[in-house]
PyMOL CGO cylinders between C-alpha atoms (Angstrom):
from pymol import cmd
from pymol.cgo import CYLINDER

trace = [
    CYLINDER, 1.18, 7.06, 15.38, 3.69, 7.65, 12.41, 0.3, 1, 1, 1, 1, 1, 1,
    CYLINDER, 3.69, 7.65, 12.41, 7.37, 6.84, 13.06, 0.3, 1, 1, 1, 1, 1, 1,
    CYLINDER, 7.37, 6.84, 13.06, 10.30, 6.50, 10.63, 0.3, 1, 1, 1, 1, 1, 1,
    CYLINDER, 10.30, 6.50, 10.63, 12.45, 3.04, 10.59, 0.3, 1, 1, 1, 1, 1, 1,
    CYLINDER, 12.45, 3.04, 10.59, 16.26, 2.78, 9.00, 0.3, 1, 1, 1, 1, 1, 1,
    CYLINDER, 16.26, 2.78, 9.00, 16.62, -1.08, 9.03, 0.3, 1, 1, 1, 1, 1, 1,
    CYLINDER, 16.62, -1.08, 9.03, 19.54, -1.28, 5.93, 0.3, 1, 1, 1, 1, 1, 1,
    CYLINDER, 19.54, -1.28, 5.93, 17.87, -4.72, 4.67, 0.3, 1, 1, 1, 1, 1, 1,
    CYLINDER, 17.87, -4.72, 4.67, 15.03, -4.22, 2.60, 0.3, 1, 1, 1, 1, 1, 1,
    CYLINDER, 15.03, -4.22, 2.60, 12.71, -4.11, 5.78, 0.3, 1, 1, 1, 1, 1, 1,
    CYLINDER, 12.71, -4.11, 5.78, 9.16, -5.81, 4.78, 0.3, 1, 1, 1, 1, 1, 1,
    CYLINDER, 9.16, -5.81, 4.78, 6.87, -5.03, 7.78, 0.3, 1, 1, 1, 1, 1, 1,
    CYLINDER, 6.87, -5.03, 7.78, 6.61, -3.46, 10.64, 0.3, 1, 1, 1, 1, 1, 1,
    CYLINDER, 6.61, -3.46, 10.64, 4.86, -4.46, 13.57, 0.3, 1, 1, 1, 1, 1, 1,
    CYLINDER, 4.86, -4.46, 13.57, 3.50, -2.36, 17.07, 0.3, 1, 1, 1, 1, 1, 1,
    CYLINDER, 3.50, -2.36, 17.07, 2.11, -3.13, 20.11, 0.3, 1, 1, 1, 1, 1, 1,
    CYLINDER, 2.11, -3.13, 20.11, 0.48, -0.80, 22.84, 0.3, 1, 1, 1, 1, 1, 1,
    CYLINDER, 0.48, -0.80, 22.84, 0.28, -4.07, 25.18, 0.3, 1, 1, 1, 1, 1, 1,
    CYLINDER, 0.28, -4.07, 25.18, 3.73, -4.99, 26.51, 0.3, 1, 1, 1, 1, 1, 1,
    CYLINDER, 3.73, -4.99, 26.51, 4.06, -7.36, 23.52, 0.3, 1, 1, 1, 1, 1, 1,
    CYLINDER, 4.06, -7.36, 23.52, 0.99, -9.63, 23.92, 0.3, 1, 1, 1, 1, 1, 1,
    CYLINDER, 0.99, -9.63, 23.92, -0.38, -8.61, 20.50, 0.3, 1, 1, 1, 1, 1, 1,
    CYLINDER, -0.38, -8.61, 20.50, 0.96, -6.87, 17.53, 0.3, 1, 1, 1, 1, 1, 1,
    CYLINDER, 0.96, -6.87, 17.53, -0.51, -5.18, 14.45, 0.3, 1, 1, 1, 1, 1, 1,
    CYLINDER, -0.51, -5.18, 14.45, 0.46, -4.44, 11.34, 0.3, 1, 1, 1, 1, 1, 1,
    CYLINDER, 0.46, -4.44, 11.34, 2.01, -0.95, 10.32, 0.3, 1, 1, 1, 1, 1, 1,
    CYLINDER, 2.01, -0.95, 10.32, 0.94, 0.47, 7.27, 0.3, 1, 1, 1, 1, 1, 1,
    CYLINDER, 0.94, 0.47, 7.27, 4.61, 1.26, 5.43, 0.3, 1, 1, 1, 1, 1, 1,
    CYLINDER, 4.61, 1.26, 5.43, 5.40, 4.77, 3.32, 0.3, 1, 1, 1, 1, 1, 1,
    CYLINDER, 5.40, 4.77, 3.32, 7.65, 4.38, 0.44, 0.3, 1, 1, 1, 1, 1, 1,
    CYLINDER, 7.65, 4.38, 0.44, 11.10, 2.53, 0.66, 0.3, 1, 1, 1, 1, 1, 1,
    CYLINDER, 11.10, 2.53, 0.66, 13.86, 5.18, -0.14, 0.3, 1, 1, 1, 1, 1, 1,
    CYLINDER, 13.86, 5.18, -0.14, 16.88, 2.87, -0.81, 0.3, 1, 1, 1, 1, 1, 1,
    CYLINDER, 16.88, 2.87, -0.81, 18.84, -0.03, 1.31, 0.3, 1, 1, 1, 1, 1, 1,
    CYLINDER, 18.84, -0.03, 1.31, 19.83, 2.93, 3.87, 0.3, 1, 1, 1, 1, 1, 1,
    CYLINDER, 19.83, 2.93, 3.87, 16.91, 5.10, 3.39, 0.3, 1, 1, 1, 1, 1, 1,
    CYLINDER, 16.91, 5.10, 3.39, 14.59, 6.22, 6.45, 0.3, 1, 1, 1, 1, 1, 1,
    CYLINDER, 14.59, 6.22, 6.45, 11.36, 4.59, 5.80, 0.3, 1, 1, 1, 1, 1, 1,
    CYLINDER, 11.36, 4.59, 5.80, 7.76, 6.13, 7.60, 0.3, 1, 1, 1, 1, 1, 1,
    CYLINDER, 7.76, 6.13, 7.60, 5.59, 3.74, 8.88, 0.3, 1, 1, 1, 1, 1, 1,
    CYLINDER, 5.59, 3.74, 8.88, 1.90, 4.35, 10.86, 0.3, 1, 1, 1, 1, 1, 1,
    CYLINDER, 1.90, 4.35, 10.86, -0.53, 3.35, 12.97, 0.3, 1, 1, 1, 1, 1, 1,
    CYLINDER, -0.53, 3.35, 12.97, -3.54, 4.03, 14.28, 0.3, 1, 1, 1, 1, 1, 1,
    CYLINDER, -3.54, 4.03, 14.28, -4.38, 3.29, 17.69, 0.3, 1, 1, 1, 1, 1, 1,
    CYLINDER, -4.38, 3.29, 17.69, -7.33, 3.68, 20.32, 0.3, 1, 1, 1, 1, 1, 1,
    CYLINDER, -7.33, 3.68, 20.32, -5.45, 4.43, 23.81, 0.3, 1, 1, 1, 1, 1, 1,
    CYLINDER, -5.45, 4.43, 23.81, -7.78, 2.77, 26.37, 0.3, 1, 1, 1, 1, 1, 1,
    CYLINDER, -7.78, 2.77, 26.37, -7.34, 6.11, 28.91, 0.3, 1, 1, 1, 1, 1, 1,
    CYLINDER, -7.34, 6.11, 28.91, -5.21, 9.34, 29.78, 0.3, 1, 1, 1, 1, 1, 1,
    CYLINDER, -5.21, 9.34, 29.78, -1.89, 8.86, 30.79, 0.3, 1, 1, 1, 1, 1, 1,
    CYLINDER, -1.89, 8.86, 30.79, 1.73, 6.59, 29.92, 0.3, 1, 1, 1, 1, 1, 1,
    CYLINDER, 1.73, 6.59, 29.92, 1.32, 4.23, 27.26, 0.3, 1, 1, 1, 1, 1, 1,
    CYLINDER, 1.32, 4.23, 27.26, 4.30, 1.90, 26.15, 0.3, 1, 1, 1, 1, 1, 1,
    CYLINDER, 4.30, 1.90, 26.15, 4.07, 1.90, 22.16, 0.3, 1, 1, 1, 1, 1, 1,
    CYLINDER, 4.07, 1.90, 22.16, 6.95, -1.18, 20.99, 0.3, 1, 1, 1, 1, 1, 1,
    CYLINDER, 6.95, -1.18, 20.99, 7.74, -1.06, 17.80, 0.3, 1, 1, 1, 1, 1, 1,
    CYLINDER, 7.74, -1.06, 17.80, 9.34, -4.73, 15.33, 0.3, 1, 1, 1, 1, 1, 1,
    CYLINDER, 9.34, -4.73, 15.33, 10.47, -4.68, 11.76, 0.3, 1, 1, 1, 1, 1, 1,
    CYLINDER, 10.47, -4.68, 11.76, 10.54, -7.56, 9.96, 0.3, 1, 1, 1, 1, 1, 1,
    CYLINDER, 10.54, -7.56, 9.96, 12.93, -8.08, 7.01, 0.3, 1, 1, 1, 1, 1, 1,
    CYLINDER, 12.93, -8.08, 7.01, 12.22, -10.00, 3.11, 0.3, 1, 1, 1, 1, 1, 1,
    CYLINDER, 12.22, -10.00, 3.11, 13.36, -13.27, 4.93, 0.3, 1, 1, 1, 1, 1, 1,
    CYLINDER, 13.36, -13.27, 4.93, 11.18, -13.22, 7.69, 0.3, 1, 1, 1, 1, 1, 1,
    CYLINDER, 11.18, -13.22, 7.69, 14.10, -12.04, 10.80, 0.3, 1, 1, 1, 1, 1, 1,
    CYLINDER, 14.10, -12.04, 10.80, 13.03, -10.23, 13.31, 0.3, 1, 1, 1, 1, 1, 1,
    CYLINDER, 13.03, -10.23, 13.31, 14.57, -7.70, 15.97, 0.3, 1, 1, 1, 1, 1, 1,
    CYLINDER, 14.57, -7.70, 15.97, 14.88, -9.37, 19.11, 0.3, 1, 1, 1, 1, 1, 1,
    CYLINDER, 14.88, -9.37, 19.11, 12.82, -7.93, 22.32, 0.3, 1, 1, 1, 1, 1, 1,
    CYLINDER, 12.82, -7.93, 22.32, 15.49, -7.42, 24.02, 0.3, 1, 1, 1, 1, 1, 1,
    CYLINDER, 15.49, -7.42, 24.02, 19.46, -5.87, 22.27, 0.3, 1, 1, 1, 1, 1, 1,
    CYLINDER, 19.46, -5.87, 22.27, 22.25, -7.76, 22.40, 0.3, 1, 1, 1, 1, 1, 1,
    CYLINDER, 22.25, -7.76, 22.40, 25.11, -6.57, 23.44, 0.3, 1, 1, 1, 1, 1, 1,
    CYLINDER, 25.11, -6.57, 23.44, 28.38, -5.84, 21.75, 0.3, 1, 1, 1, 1, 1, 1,
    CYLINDER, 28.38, -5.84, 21.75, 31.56, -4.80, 22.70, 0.3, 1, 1, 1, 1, 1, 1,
    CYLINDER, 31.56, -4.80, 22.70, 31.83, -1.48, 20.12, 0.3, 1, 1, 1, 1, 1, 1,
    CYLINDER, 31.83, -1.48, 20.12, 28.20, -0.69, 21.00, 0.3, 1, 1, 1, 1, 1, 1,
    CYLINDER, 28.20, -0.69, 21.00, 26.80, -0.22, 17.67, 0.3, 1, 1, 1, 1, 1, 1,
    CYLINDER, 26.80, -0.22, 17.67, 24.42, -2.73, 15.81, 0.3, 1, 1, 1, 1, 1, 1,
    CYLINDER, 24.42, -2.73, 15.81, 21.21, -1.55, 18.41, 0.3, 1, 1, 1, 1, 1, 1,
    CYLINDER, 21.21, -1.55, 18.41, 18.47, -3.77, 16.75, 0.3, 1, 1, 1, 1, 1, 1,
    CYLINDER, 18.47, -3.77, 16.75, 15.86, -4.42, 18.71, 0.3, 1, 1, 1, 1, 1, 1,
    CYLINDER, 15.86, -4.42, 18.71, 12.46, -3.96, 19.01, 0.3, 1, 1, 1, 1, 1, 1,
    CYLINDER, 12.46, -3.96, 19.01, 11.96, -0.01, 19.73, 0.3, 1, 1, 1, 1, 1, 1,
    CYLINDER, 11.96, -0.01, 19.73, 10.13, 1.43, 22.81, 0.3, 1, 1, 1, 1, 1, 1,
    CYLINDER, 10.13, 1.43, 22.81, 8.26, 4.78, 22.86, 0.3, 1, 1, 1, 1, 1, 1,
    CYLINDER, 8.26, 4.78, 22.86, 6.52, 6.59, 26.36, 0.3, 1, 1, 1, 1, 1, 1,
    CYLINDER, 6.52, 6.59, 26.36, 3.19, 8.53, 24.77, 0.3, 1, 1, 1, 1, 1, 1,
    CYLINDER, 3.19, 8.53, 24.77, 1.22, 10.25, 27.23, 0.3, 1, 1, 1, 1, 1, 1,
    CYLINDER, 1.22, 10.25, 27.23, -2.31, 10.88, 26.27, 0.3, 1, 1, 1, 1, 1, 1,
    CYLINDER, -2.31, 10.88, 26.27, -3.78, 13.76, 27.77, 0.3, 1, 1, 1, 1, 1, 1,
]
cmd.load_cgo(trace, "trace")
């Protein structure tokens, strides 16, 4: 799995799970491009059968914050931190 993460604060790690959150593993990262800069980040993973898999994706920044699980909400509707959800279907 390869993705790309914009996290604007130095991001350090990321982290994915393919288990609802039970257990995470650490993404290898591609080369930081700059505060702003989109940053690739992969994965390999074994899908257990065919079918919908729920892939969640967590950065981590230099002082150890997380994204929450779950956003939080704010009036203007920008600011949408937290942890990243992706439907694969393997065939």
């Amino acid at each position: 799995m390869r993705r790309y993460r914009n996290h604007g604060d130095d991001g350090e790690r990321v982290d994915a799970s393919t288990d609802g959150g039970r257990t995470w593993t650490a993404a290898a990262l591609g080369e930081g491009l700059g505060r702003f800069g989109f940053r690739t980040w992969c994965l390999p993973v074994r899908l257990a059968r065919k079918g919908a898999h729920e892939i969640m994706a967590c950065a981590t920044n230099r002082i150890g914050q997380t994204q929450p699980v779950d956003a939080i909400a704010n009036p203007s509707s920008y600011h949408h931190n937290a942890v990243q959800r992706l439907t694969l279907v393997a065939t």
